[in-house]
C-alpha positions, -999 to +999 in steps of 0.1 A: +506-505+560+528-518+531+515-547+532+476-532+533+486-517+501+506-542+480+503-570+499+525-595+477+559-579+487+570-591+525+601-562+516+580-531+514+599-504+533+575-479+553+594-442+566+573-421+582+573-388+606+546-376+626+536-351+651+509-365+666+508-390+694+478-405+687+488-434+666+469-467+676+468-492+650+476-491+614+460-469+585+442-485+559+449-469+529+434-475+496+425-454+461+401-444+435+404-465+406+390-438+381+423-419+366+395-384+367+403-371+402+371-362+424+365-330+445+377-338+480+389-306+500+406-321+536+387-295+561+356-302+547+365-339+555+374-334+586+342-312+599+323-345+584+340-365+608+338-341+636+377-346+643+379-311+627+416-303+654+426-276+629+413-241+637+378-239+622+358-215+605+328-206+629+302-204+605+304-166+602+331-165+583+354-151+612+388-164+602+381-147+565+386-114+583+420-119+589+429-139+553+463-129+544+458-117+506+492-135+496+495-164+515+520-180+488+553-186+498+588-204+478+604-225+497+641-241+485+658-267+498+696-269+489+715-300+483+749-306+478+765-302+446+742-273+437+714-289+433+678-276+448+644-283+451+620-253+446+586-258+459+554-237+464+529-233+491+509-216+519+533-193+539+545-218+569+531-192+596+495-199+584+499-234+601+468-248+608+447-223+597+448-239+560+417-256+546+445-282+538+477-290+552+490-303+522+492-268+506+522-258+530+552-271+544+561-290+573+592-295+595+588-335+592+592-334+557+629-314+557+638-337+584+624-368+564+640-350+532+675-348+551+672-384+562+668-391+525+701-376+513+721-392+545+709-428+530+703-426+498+704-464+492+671-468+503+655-450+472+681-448+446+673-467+418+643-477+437+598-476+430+588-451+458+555-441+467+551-411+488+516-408+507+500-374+518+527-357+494+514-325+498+540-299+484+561-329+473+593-328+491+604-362+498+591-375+463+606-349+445+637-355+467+636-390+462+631-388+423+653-358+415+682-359+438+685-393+444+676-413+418+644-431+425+636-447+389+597-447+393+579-424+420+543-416+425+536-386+445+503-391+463+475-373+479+439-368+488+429-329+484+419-317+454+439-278+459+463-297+470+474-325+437+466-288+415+495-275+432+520-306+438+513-310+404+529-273+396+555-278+422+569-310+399+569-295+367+588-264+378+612-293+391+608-316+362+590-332+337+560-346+351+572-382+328+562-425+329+586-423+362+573-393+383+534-393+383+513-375+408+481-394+418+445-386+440+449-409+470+416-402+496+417-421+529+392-449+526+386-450+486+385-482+477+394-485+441+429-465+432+451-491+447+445-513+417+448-482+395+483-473+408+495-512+407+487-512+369+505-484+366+538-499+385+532-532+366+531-510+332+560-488+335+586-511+356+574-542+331+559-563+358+563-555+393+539-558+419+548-535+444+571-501+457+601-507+475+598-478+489+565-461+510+571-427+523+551-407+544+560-373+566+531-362+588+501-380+581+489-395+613+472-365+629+436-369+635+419-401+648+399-409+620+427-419+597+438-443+626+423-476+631 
């Protein structure tokens, strides 16, 4: 996977968590080189492919019946020294219900999180992209508590980069070293985009040390 995406580093580091078993193969991921984000909306995606394994809407509108009016939620996550990460999304109960998963959180991302903070080496003072960011917990973990000097915070849903997007500047300071970026599985342009980016800011280099990724392996058709 690192190696699909910046091919010139043979050191890329890929973490990832997942809950599905279905996990043949390698993804091949790649980007939309135009910095204006398109519309893409993950359920809609998924009924396209007819891999739609979240629960659907049955055309009559039968799961609107029973739409929570405040599905927000806060979730913190406490670090040692005082030092917190405030995120917000979907209420957790919702589940799979959401017309993207990116909008709440997951248990593979506090455990990727926590995994994080017991080895820090592997992102401090390290370029770190996160894919399928979604609320942003290990990037902003990454970048905040531990030091990362350059981190991109990546992912395909439109609702979804709207609200990771909020989630980092009630953190920080959205800045040259903490971007946020529309990634859709199987665009074939953004991977040059972001590159240009990394060569910009870090003055030259070619790839992330660092690719993280907590739950994004759950229907087929991002599999191949």
């Amino acid at each position: 996977l690192a190696r699909t995406l910046f091919p010139s580093s043979p050191k890329n580091t890929f973490l990832a968590t997942q809950k599905s078993h279905r996990t043949s193969g390698c993804l091949s991921l790649i980007m939309n080189e135009h910095a204006q984000e398109t519309r893409w909306i993950e359920s809609e995606w998924l009924s396209t492919t007819g891999q739609q394994d979240v629960d659907e809407d049955d055309g009559g509108g039968f799961d609107r019946w029973f739409a929570d009016p405040d599905p927000w939620e806060t979730f913190q996550l406490d670090f040692e020294g005082g030092r917190s990460i405030v995120v917000k999304g979907h209420k957790a109960e919702l589940g799979q219900t959401l017309h993207s998963t990116g909008l709440t959180i997951w248990r593979a991302a506090r455990i990727l999180s926590d995994w994080l903070v017991s080895n820090r080496r592997i992102v401090e003072n390290k370029t770190v992209l996160e894919l399928g960011a979604g609320l942003g917990v290990c990037g902003l973990t990454a970048h905040c508590i531990l030091g990362a000097r350059y981190t991109v915070l990546s992912d395909g849903d439109t609702d979804t980069l709207a609200n990771l997007r909020a989630n980092v500047s009630h953190n920080t300071q959205q800045s040259e070293t903490l971007q946020v970026r529309q990634l859709v599985w199987g665009d074939t342009a953004h991977v040059e985009c972001i590159r240009r980016q990394l060569q910009q800011t870090t003055k030259g280099e070619t790839h992330f040390d660092v690719i993280l990724g907590s739950d994004i392996i759950y229907v087929d058709s991002v599999i191949e």
